[in-house]
RODO-2510 file (C-alpha; in nm, 4 decimals, decimal comma):
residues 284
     n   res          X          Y          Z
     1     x     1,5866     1,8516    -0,7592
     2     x     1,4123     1,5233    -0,9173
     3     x     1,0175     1,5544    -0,8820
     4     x     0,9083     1,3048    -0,6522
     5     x     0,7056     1,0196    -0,7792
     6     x     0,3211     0,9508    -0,7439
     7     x     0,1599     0,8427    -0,4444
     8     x    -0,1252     0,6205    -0,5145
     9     x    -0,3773     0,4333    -0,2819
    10     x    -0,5744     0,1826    -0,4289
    11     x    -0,8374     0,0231    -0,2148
    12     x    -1,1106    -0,2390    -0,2595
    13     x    -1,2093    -0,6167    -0,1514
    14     x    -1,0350    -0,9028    -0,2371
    15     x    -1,0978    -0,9986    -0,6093
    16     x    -1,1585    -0,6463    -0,7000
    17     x    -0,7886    -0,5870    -0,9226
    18     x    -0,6028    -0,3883    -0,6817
    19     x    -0,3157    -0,6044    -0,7767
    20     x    -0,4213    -0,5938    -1,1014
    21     x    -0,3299    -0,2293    -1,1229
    22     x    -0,0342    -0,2462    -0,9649
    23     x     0,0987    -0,5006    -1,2250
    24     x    -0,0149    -0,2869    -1,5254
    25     x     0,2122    -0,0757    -1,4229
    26     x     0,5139    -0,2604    -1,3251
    27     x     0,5035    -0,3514    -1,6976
    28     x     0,3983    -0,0379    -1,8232
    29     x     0,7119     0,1309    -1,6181
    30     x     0,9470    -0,1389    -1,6918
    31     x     1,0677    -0,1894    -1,3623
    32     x     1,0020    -0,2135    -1,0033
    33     x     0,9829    -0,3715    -0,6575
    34     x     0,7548    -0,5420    -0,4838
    35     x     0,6658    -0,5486    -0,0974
    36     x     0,4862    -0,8421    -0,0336
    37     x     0,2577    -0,9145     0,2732
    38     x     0,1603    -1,1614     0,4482
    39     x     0,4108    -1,3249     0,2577
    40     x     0,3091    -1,4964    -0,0490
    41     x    -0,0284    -1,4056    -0,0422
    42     x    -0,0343    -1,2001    -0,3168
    43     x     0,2156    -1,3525    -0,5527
    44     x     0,0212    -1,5667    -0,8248
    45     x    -0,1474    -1,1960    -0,9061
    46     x     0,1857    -1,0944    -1,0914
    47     x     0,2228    -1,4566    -1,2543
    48     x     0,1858    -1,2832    -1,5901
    49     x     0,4964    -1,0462    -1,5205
    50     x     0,7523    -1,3188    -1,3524
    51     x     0,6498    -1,6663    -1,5020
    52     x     0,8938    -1,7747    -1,7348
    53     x     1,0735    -1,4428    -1,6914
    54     x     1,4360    -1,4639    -1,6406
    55     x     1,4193    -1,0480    -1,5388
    56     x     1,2402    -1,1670    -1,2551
    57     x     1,3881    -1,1780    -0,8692
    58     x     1,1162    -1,3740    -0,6001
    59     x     1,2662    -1,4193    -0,2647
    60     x     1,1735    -1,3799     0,1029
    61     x     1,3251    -1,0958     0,3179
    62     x     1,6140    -1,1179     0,5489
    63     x     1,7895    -0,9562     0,7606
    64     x     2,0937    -0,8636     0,5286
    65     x     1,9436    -0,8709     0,1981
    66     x     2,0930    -0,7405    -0,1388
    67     x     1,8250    -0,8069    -0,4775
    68     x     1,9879    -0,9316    -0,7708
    69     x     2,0265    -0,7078    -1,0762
    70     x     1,6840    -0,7660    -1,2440
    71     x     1,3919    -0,5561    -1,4097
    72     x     1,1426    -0,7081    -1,1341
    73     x     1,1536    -0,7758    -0,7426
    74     x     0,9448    -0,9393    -0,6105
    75     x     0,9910    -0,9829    -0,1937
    76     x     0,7847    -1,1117     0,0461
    77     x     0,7726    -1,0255     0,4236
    78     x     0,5871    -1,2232     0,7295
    79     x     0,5995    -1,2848     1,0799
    80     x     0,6336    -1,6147     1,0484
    81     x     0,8417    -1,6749     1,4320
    82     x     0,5001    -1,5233     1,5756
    83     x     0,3334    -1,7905     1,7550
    84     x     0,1863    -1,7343     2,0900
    85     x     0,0116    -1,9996     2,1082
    86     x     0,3815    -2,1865     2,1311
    87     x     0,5348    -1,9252     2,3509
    88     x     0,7192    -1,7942     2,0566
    89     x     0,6785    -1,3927     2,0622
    90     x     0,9429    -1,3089     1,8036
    91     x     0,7740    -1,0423     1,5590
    92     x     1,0378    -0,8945     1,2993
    93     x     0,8052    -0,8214     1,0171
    94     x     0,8240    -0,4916     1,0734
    95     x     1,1155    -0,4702     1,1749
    96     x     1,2280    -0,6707     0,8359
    97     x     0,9812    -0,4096     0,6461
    98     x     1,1259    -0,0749     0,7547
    99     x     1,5251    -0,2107     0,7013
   100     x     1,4311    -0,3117     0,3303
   101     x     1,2602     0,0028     0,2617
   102     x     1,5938     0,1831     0,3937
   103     x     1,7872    -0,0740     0,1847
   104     x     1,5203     0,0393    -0,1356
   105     x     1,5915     0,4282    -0,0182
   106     x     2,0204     0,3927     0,0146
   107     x     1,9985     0,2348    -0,3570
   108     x     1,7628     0,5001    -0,4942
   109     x     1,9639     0,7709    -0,3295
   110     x     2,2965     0,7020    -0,4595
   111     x     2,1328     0,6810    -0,8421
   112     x     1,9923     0,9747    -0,8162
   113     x     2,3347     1,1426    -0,6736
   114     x     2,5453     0,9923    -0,8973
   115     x     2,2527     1,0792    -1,1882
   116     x     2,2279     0,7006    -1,3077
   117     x     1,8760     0,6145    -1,3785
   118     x     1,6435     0,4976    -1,1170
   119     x     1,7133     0,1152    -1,0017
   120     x     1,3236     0,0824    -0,9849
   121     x     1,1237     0,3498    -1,1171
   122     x     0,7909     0,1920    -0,8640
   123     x     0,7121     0,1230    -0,5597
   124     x     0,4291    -0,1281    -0,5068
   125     x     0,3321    -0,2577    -0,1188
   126     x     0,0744    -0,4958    -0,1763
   127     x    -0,1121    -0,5153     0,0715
   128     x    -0,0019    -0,2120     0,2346
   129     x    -0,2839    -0,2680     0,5397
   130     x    -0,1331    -0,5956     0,6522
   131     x     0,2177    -0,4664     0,6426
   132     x     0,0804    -0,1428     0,8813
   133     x    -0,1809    -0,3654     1,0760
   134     x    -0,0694    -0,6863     1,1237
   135     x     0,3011    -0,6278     1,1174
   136     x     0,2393    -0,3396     1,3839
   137     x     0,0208    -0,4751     1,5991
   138     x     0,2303    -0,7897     1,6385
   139     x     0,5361    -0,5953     1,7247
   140     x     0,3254    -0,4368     2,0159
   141     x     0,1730    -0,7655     2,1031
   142     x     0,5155    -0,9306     2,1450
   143     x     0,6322    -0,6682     2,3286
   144     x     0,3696    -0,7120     2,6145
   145     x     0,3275    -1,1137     2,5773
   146     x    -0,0705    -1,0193     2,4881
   147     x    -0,2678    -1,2521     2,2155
   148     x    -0,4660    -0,9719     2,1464
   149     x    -0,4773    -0,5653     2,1840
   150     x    -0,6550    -0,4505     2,4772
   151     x    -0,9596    -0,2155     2,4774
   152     x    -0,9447     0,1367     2,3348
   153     x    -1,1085     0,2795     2,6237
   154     x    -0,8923     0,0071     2,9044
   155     x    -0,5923     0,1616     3,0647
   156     x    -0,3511    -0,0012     2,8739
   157     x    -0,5272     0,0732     2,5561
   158     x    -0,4103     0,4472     2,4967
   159     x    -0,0582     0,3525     2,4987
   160     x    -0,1135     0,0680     2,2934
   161     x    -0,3176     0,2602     2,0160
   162     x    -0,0592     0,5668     2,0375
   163     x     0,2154     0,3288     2,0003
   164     x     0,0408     0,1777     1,7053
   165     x     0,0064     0,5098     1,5196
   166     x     0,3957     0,5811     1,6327
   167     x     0,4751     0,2576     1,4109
   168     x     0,2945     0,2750     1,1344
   169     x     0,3867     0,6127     1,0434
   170     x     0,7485     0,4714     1,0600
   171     x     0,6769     0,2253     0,7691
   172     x     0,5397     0,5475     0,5461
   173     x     0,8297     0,8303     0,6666
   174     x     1,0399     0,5571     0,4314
   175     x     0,8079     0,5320     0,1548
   176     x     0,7574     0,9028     0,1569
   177     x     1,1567     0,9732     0,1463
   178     x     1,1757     0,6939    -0,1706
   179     x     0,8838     0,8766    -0,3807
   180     x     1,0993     1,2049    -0,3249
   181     x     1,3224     1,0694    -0,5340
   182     x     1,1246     1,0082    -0,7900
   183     x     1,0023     0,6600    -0,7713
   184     x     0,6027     0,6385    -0,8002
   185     x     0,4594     0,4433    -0,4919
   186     x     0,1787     0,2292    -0,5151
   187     x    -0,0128     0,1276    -0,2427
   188     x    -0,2945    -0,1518    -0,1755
   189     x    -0,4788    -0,2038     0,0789
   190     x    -0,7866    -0,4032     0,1755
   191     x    -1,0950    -0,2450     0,3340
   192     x    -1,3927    -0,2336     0,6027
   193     x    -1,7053    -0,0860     0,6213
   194     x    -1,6976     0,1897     0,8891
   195     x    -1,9945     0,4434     1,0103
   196     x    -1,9719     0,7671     0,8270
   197     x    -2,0647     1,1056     0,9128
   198     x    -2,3685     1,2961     0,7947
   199     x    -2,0828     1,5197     0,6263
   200     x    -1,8167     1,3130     0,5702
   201     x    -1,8958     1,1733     0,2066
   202     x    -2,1011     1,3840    -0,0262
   203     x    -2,4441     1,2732    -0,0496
   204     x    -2,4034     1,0613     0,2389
   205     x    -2,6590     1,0149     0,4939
   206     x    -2,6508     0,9784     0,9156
   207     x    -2,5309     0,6124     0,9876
   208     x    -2,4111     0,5941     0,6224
   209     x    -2,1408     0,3363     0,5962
   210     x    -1,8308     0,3883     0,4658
   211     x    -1,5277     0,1985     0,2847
   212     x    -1,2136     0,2816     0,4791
   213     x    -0,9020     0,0945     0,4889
   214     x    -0,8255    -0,2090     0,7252
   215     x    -0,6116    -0,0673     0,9584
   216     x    -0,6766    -0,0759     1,3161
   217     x    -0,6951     0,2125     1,5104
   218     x    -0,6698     0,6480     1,4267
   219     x    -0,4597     0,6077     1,1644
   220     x    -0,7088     0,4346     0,9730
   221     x    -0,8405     0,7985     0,9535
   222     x    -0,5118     0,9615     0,8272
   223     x    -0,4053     0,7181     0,6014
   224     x    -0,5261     0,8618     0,2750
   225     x    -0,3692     1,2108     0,3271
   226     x    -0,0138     1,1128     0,2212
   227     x    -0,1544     0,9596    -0,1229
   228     x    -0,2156     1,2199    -0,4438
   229     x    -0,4501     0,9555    -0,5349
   230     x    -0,6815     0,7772    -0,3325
   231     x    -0,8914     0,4950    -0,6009
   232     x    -1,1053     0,2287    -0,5337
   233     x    -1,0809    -0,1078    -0,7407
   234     x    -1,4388    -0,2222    -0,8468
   235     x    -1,6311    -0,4546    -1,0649
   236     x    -1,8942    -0,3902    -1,3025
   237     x    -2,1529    -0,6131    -1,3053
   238     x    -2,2789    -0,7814    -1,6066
   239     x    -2,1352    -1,1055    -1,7721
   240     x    -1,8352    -0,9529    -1,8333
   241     x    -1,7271    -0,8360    -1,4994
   242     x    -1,5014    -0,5619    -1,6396
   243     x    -1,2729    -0,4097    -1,3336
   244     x    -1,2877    -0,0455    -1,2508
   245     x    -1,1253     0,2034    -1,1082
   246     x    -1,2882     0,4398    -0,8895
   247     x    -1,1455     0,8121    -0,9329
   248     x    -1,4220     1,0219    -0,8007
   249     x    -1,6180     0,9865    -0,4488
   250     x    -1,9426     0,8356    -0,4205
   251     x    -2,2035     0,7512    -0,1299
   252     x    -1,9703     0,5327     0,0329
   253     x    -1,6409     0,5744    -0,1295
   254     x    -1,3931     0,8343    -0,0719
   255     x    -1,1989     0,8683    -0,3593
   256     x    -0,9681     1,1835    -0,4621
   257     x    -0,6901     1,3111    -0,6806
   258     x    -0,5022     1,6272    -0,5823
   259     x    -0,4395     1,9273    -0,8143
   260     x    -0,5857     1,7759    -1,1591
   261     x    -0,9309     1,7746    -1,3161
   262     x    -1,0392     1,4500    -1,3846
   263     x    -1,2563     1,4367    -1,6406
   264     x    -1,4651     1,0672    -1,5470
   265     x    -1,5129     0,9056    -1,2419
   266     x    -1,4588     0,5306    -1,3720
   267     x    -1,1645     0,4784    -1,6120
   268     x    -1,0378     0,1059    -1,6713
   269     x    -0,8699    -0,0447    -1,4050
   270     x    -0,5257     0,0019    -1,5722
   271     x    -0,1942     0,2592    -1,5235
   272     x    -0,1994     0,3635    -1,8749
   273     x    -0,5740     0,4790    -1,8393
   274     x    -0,4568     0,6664    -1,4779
   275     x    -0,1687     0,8625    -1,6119
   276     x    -0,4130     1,0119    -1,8930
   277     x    -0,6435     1,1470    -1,5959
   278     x    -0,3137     1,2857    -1,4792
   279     x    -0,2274     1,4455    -1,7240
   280     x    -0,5423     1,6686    -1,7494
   281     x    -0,5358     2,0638    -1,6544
   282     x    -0,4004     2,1577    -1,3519
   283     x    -0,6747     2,2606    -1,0868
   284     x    -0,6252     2,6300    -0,9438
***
C-alpha cells in the first residue's frame, strides 16, 4: 500500500504567502495541480512557476476536461452563470469542482495500479474556503431561487446549514481519497476572526478572538481535523517584512502538527523548511 500524502492547511489574510507556500512546493516537488477559485484570483501568485514556462498548462474547467501532459496545471473554477440579479440561477462550480477532483483521483489511481509514477505528486486548492463556501452556498442558493441564506435559527435555516455541511464534505471525501494515494494536498484558505472559548486556545482568555477559517456555517469548526498540519501564514514586522509560517498555537491561532515534535514555532514560510519539521522524532 502507497503511504498517503500530507495534508496541509495553511491559513492567513490576504497578502500573508499562503500562496507563496504552496508554490515553493510545486517547484520543490516538481509537479502538481492546481485548483483555482474564484477563478483567476489567485493566478499571478504562481507567475514565477508558469511565465515563460512551456511545462506549464492554465485553463478554465469544463465539463469534459482532459490536462495536457505537463509538469504544472494550473485550473481555474467559478460560477460564473450565477447571476440572480438577471434571473440566471445556474451554479456548477461545485459541481465542476467535485468532477475534476474525480478526474485528478481516476488518473492518480490507475498510476499507482499500474506502478507508474504519480501524474502530480501535489495537490494545491487555493483558496480552498471559496471553493467550500462560495461554491456551496451557491449551489443551495440556486436550488431555492434565494439571494442569500436564511437565518440559522429561521425554519428554513437547519436544512440549509445541514445541507451545507452535506456538500462541503463532498469536495474533501475526494481530496482525502487522492492523498491516499500518495499525493500531498495543500490547502489555503482565508480567515475570520471568531469568539473563542475560555479553553479553546491555550492562554486564551473569555471573549478571546480567534482566527478560524472563512467558511460559513459548523463546518467551519471541523475543518482542520482532516489536515496533519494546520499553519498559519504571517508577516514579521520590520522593514523587511519576512513571511512566516506559523507551526505552533498561540493566543489566537490554532495551529498543529500530528505525531512529530516540532522543534520551533516559526520556520520560513517555505516547503523545504516544513518537511525538516517533519522529519523530526516521532511523538509517542
Amino acid at each position: 500500500m502507497k503511504e498517503p500524502g500530507r495534508a496541509i492547511l495553511v491559513l492567513g489574510p490576504s497578502g500573508t504567502g499562503k500562496s507563496t507556500f504552496a508554490l515553493s512546493a510545486l517547484e520543490a516537488l516538481g509537479g502538481g495541480v492546481t485548483l483555482l477559485a474564484p477563478g483567476f484570483d489567485e493566478i499571478s501568485s504562481y507567475r514565477p512557476l508558469w511565465e515563460d514556462n512551456d511545462e506549464c498548462q492554465i485553463l478554465q474547467v469544463a465539463p469534459e476536461i482532459t490536462l495536457e501532459p505537463a509538469k504544472w496545471h494550473f485550473v481555474a473554477v467559478d460560477d460564473n452563470d450565477f447571476v440572480p440579479s438577471l434571473g440566471e440561477w445556474k451554479a456548477d462550480g461545485l459541481k465542476q469542482t467535485i468532477n475534476f477532483l474525480r478526474y485528478i483521483l481516476a488518473e492518480t489511481r490507475a498510476s499507482v495500479e499500474a506502478n507508474d509514477p504519480l501524474p502530480w505528486p501535489v495537490l494545491v486548492t487555493d483558496t480552498v474556503t471559496a471553493l467550500l463556501d462560495e461554491f456551496c452556498v451557491n449551489t443551495l442558493l440556486a436550488r431555492n431561487k434565494a439571494d442569500v441564506p436564511p437565518p440559522a435559527m429561521s425554519p428554513d435555516g437547519a436544512a440549509f446549514y445541514g445541507g451545507l455541511k452535506t456538500l462541503m464534505r463532498q469536495v474533501f471525501r475526494q481530496c482525502r481519497a487522492i492523498r491516499g494515494y500518495g499525493v500531498h494536498w495543500i490547502a489555503t484558505g482565508h480567515v475570520q476572526e471568531k469568539t473563542a472559548s475560555s479553553t479553546s486556545l491555550p492562554g486564551a482568555a473569555t471573549k478571546q478572538t480567534e482566527h478560524m477559517p472563512l467558511v460559513t456555517g459548523a463546518f467551519r469548526e471541523s475543518l482542520p481535523a482532516a489536515f496533519d498540519v494546520v499553519a498559519h501564514t504571517g508577516v514579521e514586522r520590520g522593514e523587511d517584512g519576512e513571511h512566516y509560517l506559523l507551526l505552533k498555537p498561540d493566543s489566537k491561532r490554532a495551529a498543529k502538527v500530528r505525531g512529530v515534535r516540532i522543534r520551533d514555532a516559526k520556520i520560513s514560510n517555505d516547503w523545504s523548511a516544513l518537511l525538516q519539521q517533519l522529519q523530526g522524532n516521532t511523538d509517542d
